[in-house]
PDB file of N, CA, C and O in Angstrom:
ATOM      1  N   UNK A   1      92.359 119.937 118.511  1.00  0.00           N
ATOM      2  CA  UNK A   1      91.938 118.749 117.836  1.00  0.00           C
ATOM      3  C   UNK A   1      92.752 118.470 116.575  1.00  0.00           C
ATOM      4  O   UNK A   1      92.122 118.236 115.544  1.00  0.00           O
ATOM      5  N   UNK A   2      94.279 118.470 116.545  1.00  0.00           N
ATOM      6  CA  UNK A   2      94.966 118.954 115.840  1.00  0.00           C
ATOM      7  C   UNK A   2      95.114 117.202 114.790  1.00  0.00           C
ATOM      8  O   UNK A   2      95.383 117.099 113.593  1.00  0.00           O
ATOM      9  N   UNK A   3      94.794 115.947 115.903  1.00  0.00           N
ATOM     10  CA  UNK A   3      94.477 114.917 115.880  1.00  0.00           C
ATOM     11  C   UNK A   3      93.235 113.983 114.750  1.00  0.00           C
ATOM     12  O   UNK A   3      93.302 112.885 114.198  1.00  0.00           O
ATOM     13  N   UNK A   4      92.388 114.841 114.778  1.00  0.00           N
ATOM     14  CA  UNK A   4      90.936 114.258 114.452  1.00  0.00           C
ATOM     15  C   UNK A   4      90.964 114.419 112.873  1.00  0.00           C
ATOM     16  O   UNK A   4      90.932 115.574 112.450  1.00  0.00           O
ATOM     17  N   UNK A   5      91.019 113.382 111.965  1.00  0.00           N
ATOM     18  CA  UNK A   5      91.080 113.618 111.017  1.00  0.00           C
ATOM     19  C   UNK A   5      89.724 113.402 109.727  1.00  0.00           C
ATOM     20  O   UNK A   5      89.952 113.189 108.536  1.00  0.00           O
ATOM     21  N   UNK A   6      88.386 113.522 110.332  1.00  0.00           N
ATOM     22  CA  UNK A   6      87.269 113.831 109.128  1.00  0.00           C
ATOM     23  C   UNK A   6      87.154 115.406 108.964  1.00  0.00           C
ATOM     24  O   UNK A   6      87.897 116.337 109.275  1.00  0.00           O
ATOM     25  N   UNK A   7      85.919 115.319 108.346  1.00  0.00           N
ATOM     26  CA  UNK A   7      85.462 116.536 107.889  1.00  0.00           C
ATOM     27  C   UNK A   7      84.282 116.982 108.278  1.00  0.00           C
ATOM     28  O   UNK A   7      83.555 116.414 109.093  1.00  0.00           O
ATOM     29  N   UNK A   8      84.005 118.223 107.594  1.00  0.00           N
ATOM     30  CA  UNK A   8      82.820 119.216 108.100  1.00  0.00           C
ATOM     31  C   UNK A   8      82.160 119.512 107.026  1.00  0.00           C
ATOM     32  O   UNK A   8      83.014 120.176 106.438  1.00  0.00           O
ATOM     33  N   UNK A   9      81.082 119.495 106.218  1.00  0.00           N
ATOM     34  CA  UNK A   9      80.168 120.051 105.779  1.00  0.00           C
ATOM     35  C   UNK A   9      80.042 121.604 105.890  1.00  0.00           C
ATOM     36  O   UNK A   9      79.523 121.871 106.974  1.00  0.00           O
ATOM     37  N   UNK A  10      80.372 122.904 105.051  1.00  0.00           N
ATOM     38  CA  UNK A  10      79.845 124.228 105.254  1.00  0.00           C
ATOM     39  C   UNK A  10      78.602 124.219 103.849  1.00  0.00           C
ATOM     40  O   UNK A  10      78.863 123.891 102.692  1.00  0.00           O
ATOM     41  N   UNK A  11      77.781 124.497 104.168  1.00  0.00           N
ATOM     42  CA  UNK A  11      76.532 124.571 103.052  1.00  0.00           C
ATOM     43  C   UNK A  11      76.527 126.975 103.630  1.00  0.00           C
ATOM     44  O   UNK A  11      76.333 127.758 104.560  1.00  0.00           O
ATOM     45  N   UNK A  12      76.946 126.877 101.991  1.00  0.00           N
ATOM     46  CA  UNK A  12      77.600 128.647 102.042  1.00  0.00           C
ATOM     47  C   UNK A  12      76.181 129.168 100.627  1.00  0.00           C
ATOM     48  O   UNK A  12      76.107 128.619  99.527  1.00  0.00           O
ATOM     49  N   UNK A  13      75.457 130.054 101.005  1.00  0.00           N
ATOM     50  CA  UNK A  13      74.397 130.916 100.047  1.00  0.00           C
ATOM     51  C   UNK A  13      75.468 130.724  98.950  1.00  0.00           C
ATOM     52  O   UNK A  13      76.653 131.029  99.083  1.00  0.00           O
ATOM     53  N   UNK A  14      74.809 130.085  97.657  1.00  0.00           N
ATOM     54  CA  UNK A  14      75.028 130.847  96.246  1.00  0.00           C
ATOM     55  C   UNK A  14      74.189 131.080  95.504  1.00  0.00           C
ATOM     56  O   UNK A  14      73.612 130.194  94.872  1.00  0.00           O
ATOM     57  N   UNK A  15      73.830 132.749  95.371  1.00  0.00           N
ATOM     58  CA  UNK A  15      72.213 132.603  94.907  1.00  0.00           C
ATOM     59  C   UNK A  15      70.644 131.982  95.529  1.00  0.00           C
ATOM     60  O   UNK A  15      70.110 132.338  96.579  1.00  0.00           O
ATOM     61  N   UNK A  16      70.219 131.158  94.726  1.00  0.00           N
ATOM     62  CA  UNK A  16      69.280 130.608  95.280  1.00  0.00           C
ATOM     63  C   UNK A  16      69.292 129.027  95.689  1.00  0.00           C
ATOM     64  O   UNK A  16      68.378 128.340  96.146  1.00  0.00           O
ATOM     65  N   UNK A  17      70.589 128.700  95.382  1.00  0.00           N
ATOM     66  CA  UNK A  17      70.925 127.287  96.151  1.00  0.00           C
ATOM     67  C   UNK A  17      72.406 127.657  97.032  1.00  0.00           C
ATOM     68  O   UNK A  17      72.990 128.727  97.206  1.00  0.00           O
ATOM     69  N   UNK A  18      72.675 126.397  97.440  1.00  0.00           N
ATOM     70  CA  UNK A  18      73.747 126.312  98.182  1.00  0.00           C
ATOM     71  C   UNK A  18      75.175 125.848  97.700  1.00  0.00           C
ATOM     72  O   UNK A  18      75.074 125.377  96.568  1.00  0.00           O
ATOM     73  N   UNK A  19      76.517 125.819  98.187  1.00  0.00           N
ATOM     74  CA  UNK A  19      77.310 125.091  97.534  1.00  0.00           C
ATOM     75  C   UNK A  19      78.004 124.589  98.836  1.00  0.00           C
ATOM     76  O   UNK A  19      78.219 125.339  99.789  1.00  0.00           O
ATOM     77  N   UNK A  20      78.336 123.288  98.812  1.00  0.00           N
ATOM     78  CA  UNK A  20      79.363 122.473 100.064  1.00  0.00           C
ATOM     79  C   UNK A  20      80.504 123.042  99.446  1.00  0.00           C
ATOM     80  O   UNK A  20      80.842 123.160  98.268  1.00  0.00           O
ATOM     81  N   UNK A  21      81.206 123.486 100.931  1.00  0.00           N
ATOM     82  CA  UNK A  21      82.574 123.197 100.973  1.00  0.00           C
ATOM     83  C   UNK A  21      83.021 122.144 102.683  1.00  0.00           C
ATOM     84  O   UNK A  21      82.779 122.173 103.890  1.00  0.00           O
ATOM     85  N   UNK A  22      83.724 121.404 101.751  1.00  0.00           N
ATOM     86  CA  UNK A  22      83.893 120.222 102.842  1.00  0.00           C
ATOM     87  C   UNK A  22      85.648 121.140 103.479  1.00  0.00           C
ATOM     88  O   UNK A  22      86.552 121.546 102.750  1.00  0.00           O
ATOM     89  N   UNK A  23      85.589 121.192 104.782  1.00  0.00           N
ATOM     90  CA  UNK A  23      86.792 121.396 105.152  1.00  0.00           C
ATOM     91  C   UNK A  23      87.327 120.527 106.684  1.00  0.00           C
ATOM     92  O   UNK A  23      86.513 119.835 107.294  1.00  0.00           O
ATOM     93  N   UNK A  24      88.274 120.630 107.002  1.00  0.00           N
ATOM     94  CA  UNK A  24      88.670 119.326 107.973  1.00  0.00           C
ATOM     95  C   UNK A  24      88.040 119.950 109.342  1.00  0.00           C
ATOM     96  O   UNK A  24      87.811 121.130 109.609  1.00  0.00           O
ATOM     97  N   UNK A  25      87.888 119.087 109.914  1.00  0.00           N
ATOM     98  CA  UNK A  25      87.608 119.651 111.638  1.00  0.00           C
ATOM     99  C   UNK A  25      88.480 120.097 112.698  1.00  0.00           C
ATOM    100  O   UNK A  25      89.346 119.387 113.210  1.00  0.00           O
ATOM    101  N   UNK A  26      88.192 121.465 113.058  1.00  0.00           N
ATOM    102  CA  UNK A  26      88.620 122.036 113.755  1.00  0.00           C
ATOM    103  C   UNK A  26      89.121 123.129 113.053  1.00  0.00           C
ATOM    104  O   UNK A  26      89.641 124.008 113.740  1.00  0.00           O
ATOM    105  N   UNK A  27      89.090 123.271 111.932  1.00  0.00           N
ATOM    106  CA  UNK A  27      89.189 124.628 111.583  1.00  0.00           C
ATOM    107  C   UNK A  27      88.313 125.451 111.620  1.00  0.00           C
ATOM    108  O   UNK A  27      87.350 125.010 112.247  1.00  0.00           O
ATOM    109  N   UNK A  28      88.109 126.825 111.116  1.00  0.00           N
ATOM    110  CA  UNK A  28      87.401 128.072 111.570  1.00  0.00           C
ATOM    111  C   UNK A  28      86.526 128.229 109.860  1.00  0.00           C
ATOM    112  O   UNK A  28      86.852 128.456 108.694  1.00  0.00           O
ATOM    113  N   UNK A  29      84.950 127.867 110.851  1.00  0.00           N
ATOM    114  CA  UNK A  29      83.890 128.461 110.000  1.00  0.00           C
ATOM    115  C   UNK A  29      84.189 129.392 108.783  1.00  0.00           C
ATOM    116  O   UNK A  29      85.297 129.876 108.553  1.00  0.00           O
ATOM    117  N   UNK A  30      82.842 129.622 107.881  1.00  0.00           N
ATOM    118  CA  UNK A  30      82.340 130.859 107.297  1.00  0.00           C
ATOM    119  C   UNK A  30      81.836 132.122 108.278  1.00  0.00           C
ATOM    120  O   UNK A  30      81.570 133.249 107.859  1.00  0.00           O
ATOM    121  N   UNK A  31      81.779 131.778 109.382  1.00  0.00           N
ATOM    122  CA  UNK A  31      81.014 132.493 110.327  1.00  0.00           C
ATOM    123  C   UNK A  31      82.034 133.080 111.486  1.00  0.00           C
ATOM    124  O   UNK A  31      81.831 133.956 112.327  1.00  0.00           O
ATOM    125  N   UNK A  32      83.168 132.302 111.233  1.00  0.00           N
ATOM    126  CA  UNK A  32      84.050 132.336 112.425  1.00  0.00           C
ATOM    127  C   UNK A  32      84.310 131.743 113.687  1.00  0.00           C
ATOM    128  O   UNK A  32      85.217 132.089 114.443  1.00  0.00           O
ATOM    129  N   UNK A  33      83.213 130.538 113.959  1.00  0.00           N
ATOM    130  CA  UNK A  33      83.144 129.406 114.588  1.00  0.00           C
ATOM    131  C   UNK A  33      84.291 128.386 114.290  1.00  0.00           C
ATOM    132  O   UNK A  33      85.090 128.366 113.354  1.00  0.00           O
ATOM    133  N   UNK A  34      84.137 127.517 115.390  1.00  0.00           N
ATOM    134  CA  UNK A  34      85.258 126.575 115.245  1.00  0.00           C
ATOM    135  C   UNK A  34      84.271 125.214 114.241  1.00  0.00           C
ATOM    136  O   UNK A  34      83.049 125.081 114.311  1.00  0.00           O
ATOM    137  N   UNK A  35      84.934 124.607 113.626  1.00  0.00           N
ATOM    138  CA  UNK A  35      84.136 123.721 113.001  1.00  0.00           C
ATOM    139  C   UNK A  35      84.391 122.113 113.576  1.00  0.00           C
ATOM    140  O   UNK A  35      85.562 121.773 113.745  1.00  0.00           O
ATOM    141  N   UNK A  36      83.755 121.543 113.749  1.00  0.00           N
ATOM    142  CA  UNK A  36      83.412 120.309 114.897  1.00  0.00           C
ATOM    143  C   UNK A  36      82.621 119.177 114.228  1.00  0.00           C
ATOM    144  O   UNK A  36      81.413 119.316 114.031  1.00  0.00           O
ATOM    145  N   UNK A  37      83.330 117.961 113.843  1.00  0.00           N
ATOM    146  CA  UNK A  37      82.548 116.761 112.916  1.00  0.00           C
ATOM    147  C   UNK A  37      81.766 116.437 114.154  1.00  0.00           C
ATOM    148  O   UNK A  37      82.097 117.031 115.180  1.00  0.00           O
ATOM    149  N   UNK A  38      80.942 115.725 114.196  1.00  0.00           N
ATOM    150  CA  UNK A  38      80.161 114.923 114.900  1.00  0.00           C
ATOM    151  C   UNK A  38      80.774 114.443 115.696  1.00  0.00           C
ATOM    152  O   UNK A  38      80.250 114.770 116.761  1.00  0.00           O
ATOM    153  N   UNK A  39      82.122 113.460 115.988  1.00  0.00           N
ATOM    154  CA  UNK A  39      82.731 113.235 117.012  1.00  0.00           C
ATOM    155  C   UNK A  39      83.052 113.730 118.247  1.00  0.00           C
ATOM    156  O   UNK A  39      82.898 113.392 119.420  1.00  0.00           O
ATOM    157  N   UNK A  40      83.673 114.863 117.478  1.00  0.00           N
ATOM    158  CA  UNK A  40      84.530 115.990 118.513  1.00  0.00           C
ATOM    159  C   UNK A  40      83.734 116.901 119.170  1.00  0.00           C
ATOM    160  O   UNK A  40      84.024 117.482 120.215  1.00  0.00           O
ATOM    161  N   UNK A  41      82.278 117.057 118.246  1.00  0.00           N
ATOM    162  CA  UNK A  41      81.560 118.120 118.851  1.00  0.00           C
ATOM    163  C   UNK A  41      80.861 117.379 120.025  1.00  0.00           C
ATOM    164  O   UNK A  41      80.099 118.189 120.553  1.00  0.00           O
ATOM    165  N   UNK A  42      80.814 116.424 120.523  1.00  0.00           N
ATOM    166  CA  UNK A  42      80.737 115.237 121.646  1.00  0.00           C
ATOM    167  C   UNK A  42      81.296 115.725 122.800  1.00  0.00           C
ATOM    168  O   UNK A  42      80.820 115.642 123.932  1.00  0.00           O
ATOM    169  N   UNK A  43      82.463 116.307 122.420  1.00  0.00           N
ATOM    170  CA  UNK A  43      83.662 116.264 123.762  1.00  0.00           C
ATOM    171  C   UNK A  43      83.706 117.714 123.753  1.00  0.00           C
ATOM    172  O   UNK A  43      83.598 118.564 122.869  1.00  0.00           O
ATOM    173  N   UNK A  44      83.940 117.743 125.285  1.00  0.00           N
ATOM    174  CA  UNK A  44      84.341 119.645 125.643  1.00  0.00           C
ATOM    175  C   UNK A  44      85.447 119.451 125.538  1.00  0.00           C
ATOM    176  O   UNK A  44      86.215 118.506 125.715  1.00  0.00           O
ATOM    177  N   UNK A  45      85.546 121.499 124.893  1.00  0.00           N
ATOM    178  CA  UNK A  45      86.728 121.834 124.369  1.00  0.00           C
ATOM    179  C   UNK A  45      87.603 121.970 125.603  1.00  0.00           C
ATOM    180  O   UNK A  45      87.082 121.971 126.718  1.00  0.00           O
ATOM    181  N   UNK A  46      88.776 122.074 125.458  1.00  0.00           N
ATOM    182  CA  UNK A  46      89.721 122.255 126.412  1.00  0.00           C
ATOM    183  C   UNK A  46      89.764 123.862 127.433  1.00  0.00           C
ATOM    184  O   UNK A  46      90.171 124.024 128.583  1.00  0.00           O
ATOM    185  N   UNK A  47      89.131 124.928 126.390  1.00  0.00           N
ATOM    186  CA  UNK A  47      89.023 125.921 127.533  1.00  0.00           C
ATOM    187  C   UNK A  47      87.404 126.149 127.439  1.00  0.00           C
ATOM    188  O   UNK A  47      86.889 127.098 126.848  1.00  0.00           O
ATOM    189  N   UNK A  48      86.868 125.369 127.955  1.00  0.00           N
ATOM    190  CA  UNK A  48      85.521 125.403 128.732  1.00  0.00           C
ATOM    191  C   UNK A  48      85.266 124.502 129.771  1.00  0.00           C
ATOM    192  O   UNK A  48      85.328 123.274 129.711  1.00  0.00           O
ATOM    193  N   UNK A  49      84.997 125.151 130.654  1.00  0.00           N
ATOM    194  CA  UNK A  49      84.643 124.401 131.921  1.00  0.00           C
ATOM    195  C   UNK A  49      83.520 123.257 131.790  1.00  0.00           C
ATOM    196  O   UNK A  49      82.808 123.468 130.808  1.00  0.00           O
ATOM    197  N   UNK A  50      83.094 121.866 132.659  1.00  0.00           N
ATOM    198  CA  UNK A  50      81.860 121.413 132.330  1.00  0.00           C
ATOM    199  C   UNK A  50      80.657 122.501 132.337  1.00  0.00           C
ATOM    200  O   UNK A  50      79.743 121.985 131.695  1.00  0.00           O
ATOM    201  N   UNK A  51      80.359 123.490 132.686  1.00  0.00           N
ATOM    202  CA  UNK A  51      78.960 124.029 133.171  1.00  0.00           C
ATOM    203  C   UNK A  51      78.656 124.822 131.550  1.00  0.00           C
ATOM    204  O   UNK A  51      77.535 125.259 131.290  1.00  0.00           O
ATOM    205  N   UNK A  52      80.197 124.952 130.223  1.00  0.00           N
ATOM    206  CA  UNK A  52      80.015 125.447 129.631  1.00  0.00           C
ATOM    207  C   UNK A  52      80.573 126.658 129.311  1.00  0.00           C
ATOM    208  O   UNK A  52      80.859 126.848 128.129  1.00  0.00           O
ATOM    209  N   UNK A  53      80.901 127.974 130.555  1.00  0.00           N
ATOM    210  CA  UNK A  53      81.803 128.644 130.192  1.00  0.00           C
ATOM    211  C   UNK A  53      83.025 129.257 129.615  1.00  0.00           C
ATOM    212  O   UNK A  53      83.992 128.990 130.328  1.00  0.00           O
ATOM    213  N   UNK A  54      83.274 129.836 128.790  1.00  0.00           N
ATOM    214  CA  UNK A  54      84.863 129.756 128.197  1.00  0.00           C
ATOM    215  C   UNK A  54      85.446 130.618 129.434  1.00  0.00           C
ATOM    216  O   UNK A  54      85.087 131.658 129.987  1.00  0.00           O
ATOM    217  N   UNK A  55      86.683 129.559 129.643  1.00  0.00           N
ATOM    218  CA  UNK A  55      87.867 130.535 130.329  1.00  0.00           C
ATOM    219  C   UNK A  55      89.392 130.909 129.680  1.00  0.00           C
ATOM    220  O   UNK A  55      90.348 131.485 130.200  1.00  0.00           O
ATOM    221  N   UNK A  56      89.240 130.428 128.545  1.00  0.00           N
ATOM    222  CA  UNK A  56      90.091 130.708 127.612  1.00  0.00           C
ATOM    223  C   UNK A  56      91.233 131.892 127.832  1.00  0.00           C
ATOM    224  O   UNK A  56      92.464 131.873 127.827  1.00  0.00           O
ATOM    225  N   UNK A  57      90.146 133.027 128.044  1.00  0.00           N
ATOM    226  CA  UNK A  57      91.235 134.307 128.573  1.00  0.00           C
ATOM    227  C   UNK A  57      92.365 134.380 128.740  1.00  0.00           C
ATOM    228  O   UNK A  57      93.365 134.484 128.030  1.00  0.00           O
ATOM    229  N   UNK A  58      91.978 134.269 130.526  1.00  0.00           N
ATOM    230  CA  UNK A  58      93.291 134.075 131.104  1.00  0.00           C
ATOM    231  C   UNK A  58      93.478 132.847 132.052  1.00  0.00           C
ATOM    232  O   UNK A  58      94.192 132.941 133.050  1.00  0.00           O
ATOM    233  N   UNK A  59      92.983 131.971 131.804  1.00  0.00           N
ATOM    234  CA  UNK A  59      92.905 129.956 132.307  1.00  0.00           C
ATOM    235  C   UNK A  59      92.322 130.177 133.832  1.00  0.00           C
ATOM    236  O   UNK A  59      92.623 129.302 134.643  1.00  0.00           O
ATOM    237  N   UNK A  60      91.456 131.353 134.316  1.00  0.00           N
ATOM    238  CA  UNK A  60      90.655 131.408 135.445  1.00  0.00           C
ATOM    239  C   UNK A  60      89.330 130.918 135.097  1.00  0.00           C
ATOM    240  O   UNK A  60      89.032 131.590 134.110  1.00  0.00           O
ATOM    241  N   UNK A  61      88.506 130.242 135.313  1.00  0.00           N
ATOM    242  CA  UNK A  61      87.457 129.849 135.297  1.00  0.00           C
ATOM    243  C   UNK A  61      86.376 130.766 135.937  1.00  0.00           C
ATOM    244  O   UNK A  61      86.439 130.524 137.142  1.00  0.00           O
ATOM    245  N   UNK A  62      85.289 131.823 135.685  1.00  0.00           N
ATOM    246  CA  UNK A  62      84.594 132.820 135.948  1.00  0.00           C
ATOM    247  C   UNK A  62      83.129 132.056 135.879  1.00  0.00           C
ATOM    248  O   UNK A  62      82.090 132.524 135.413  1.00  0.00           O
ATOM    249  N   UNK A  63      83.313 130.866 136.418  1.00  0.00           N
ATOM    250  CA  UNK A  63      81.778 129.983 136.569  1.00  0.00           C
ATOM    251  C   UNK A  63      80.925 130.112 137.501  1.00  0.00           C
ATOM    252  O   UNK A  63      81.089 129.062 138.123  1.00  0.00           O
ATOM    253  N   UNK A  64      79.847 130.875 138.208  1.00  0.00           N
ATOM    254  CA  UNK A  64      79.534 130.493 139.307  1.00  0.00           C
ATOM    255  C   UNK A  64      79.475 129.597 140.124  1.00  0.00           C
ATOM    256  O   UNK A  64      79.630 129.585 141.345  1.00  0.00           O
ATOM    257  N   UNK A  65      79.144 128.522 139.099  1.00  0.00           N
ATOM    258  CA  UNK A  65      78.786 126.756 139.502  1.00  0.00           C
ATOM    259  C   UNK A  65      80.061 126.076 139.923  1.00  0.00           C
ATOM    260  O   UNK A  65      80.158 125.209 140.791  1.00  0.00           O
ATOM    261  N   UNK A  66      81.001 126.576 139.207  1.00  0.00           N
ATOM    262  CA  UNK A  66      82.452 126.194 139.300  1.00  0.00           C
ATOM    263  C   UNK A  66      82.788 126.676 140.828  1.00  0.00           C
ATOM    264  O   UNK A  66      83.229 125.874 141.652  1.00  0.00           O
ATOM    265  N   UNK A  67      82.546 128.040 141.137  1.00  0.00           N
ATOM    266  CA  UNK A  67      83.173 128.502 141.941  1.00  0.00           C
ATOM    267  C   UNK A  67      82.678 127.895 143.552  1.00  0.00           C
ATOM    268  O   UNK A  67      83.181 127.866 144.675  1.00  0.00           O
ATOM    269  N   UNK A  68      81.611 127.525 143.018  1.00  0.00           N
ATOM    270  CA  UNK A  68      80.765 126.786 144.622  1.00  0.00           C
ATOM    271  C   UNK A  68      80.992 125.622 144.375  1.00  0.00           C
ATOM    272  O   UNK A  68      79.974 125.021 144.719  1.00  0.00           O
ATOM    273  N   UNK A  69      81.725 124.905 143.977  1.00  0.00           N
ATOM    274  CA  UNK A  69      82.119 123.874 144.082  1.00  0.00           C
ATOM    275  C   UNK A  69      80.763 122.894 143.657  1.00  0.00           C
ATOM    276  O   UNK A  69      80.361 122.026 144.432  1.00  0.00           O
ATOM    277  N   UNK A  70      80.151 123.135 142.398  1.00  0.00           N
ATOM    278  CA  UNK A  70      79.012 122.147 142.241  1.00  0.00           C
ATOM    279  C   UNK A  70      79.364 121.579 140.487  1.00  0.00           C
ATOM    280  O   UNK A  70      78.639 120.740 139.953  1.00  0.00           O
TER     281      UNK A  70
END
């Protein structure tokens, strides 16, 4: 999503409140997640199948649903 140019909201513990850090989309969480504005998080990522699975690995798809053709 090298394309998509808003932002993301991270609300990160400080103490007993919070502090935003706004960072662009598609970069990598506080958590280590991918970070996804509202738009993008709309659309599947490129290595997940529709049913949801990552095949990222090695670009085999390990879906059951996939594999029966549904």
């Amino acid at each position: 999503m090298p394309t998509c140019k808003n932002t993301v909201d991270q609300y990160i513990p400080n103490g007993f409140d919070y502090k935003v850090v706004t960072l662009p989309c598609g970069s990598t969480g506080i958590d280590g997640q991918e970070l996804r504005c509202e738009k993008c998080s709309k659309v599947r990522p490129w290595y997940m199948c529709e049913h949801g699975v990552d095949h990222s690995g090695d670009g085999d798809c390990l879906c059951a649903a996939c594999e029966l053709g549904e």
